[in-house]
mmCIF file as gemmi writes it, N, C-alpha and C atoms, coordinates in Angstrom:
data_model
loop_
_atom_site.group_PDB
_atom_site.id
_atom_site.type_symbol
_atom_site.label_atom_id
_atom_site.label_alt_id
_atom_site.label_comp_id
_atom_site.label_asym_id
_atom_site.label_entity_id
_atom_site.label_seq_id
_atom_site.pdbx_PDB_ins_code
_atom_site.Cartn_x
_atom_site.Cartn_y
_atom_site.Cartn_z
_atom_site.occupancy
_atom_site.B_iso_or_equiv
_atom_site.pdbx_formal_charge
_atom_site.auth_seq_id
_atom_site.auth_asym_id
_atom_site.pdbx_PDB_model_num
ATOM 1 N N . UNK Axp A 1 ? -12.437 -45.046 35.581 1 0 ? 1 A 1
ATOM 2 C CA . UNK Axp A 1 ? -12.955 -43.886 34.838 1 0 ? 1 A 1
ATOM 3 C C . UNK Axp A 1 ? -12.358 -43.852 33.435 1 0 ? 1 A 1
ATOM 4 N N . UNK Axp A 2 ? -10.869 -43.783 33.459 1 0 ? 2 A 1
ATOM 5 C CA . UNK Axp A 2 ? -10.558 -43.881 31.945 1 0 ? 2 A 1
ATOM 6 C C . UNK Axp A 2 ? -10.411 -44.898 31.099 1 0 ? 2 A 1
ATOM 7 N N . UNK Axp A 3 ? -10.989 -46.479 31.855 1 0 ? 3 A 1
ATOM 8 C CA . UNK Axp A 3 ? -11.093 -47.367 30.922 1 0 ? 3 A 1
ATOM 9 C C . UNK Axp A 3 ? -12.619 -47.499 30.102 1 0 ? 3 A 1
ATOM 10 N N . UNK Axp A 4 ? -13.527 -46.831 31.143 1 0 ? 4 A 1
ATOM 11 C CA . UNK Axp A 4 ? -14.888 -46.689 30.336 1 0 ? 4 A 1
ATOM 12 C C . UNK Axp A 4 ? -14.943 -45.325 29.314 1 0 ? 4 A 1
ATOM 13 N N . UNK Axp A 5 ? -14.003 -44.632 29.384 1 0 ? 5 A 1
ATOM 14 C CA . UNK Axp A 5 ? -14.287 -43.492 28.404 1 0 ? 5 A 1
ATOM 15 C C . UNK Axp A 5 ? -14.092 -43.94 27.084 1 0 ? 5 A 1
ATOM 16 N N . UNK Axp A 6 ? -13.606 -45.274 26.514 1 0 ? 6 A 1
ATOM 17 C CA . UNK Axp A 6 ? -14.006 -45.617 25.308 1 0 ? 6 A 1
ATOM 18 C C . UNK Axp A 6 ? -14.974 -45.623 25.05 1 0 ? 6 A 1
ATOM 19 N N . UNK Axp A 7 ? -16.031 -46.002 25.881 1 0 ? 7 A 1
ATOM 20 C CA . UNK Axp A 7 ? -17.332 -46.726 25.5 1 0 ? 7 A 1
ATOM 21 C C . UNK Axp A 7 ? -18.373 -45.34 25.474 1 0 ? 7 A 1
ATOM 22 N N . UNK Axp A 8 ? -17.694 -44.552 25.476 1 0 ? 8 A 1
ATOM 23 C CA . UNK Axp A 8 ? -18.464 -42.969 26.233 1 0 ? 8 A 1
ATOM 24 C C . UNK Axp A 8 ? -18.607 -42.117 24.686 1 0 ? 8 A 1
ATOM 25 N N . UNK Axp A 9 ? -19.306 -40.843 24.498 1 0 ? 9 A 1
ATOM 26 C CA . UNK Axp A 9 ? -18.854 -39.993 23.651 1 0 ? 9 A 1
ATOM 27 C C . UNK Axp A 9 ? -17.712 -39.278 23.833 1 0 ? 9 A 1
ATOM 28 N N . UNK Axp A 10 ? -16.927 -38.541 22.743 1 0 ? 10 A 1
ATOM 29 C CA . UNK Axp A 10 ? -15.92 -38.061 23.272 1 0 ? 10 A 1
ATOM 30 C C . UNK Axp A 10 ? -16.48 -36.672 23.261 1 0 ? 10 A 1
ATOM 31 N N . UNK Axp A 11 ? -15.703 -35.773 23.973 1 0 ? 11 A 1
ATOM 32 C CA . UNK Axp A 11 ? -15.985 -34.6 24.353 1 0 ? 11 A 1
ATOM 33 C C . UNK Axp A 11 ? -15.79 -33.16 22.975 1 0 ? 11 A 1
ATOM 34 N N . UNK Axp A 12 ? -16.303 -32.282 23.022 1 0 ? 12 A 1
ATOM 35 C CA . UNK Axp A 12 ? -15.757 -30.997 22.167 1 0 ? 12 A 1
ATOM 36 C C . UNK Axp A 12 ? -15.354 -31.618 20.41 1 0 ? 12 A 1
ATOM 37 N N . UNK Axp A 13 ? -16.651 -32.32 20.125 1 0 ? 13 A 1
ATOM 38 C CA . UNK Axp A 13 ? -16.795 -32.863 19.049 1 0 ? 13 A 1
ATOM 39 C C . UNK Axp A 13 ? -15.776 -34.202 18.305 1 0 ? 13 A 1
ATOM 40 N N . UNK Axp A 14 ? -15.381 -34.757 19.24 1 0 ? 14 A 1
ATOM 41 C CA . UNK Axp A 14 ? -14.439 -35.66 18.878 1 0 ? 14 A 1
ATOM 42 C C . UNK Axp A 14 ? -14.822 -37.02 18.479 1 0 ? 14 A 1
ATOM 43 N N . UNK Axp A 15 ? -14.873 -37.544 17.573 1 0 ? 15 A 1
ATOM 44 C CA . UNK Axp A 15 ? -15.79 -37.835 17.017 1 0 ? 15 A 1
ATOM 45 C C . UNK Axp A 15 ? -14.624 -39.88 17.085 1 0 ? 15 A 1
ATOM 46 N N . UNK Axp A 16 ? -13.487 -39.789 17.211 1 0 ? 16 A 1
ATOM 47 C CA . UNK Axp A 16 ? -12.319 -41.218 17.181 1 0 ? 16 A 1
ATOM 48 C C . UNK Axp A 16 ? -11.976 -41.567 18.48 1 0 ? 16 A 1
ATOM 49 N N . UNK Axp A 17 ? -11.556 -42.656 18.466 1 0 ? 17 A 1
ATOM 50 C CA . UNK Axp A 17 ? -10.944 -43.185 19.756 1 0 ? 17 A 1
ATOM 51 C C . UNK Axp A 17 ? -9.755 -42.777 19.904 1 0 ? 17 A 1
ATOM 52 N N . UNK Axp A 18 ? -9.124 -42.089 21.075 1 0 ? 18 A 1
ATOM 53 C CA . UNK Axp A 18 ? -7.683 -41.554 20.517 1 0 ? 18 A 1
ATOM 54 C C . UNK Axp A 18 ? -6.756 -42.851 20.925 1 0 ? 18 A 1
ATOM 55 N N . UNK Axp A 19 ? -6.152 -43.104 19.842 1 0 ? 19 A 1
ATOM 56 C CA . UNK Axp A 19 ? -4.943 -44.549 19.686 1 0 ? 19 A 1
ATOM 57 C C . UNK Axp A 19 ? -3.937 -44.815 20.51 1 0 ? 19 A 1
ATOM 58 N N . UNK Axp A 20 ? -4.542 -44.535 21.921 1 0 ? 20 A 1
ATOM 59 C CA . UNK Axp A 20 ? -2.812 -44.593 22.885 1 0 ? 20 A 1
ATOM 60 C C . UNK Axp A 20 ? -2.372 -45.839 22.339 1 0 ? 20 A 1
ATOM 61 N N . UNK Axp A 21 ? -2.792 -46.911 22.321 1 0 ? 21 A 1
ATOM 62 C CA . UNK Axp A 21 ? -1.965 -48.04 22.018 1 0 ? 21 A 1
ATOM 63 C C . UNK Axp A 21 ? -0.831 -47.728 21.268 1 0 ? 21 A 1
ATOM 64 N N . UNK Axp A 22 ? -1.207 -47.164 20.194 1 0 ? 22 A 1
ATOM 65 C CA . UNK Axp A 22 ? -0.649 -46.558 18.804 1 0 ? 22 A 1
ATOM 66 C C . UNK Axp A 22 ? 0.251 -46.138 19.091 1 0 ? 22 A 1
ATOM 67 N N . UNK Axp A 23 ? 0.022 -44.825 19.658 1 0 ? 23 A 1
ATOM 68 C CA . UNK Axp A 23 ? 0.8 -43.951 20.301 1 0 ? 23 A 1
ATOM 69 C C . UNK Axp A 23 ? 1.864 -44.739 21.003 1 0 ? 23 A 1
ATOM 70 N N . UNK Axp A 24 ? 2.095 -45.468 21.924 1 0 ? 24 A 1
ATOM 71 C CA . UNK Axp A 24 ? 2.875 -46.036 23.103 1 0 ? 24 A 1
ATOM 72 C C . UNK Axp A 24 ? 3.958 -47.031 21.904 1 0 ? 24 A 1
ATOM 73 N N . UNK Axp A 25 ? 3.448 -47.606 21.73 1 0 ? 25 A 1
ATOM 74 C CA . UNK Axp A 25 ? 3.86 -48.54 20.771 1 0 ? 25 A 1
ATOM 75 C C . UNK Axp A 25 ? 5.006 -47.87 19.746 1 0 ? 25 A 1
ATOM 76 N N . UNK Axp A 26 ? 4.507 -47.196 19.071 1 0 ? 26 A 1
ATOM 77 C CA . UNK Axp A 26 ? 5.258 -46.151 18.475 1 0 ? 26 A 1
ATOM 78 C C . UNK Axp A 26 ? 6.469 -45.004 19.357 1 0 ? 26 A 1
ATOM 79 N N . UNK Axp A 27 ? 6.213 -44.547 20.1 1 0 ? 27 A 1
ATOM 80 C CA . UNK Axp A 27 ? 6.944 -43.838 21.043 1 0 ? 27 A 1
ATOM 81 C C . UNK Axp A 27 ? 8.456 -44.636 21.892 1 0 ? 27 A 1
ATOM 82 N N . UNK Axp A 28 ? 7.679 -46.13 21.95 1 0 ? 28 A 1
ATOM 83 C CA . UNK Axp A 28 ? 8.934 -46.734 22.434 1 0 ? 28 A 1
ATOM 84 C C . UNK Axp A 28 ? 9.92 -47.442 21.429 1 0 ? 28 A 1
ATOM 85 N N . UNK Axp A 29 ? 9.002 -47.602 20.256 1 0 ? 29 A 1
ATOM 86 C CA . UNK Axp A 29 ? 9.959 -47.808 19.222 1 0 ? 29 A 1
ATOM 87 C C . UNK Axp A 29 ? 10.747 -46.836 18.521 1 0 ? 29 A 1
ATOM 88 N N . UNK Axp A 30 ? 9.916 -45.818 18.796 1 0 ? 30 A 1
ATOM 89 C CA . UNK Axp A 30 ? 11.238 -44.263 17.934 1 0 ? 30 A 1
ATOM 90 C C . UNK Axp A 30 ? 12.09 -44.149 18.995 1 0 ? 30 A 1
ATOM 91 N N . UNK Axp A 31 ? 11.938 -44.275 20.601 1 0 ? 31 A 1
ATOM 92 C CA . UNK Axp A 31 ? 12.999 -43.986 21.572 1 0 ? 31 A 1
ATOM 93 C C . UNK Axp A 31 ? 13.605 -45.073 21.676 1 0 ? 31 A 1
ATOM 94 N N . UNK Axp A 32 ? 13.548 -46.453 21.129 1 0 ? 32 A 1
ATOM 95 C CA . UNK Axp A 32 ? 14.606 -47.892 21.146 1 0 ? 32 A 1
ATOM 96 C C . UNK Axp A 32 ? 15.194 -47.304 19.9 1 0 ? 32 A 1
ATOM 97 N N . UNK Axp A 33 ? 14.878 -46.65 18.711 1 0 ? 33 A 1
ATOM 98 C CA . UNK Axp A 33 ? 15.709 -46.759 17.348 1 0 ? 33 A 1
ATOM 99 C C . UNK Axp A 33 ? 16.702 -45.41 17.395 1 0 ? 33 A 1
ATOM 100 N N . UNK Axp A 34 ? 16.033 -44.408 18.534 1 0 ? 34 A 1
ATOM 101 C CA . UNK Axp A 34 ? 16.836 -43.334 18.567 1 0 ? 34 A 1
ATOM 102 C C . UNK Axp A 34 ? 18.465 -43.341 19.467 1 0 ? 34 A 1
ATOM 103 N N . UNK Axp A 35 ? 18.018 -44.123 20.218 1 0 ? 35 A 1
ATOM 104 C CA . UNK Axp A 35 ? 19.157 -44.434 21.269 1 0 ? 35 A 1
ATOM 105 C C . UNK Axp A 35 ? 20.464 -45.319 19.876 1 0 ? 35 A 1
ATOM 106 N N . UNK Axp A 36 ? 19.359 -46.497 19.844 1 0 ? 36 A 1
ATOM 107 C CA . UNK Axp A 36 ? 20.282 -47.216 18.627 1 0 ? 36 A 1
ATOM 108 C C . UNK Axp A 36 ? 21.346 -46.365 18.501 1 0 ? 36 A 1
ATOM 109 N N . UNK Axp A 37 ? 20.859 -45.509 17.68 1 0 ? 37 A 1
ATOM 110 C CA . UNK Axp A 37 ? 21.066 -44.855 16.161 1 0 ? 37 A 1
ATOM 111 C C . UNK Axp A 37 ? 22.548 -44.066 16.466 1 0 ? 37 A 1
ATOM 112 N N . UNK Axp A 38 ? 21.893 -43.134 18.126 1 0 ? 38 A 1
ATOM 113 C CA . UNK Axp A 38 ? 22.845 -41.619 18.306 1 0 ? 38 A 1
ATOM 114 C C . UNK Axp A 38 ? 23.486 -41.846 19.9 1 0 ? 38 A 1
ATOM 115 N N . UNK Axp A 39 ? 23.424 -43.28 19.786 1 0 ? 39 A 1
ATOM 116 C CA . UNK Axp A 39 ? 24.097 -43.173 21.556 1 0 ? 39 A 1
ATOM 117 C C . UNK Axp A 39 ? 25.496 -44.577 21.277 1 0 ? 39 A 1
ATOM 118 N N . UNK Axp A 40 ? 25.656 -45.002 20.222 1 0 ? 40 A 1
ATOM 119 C CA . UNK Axp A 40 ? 26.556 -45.758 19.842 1 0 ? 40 A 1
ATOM 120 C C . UNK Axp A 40 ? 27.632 -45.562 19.946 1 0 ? 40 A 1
């Protein structure tokens, strides 16, 4: 179901694909640079 909802319209005028990749990608790199940073 949620791998075909790309291919779908999105709902309540949404008009983009929303970027989990993006998202994930990003999320584990701010939580690898945060640890870095403040757990040293």
């Amino acid at each position: 179901y949620f791998q075909d909802a790309e291919e779908e319209e999105m709902p309540e005028g949404i008009k983009y694909k929303f970027p989990w990749d993006d998202i994930k990608k990003d999320l584990t790199t701010f939580t690898r640079e945060y640890f870095n940073q403040y757990l040293q």
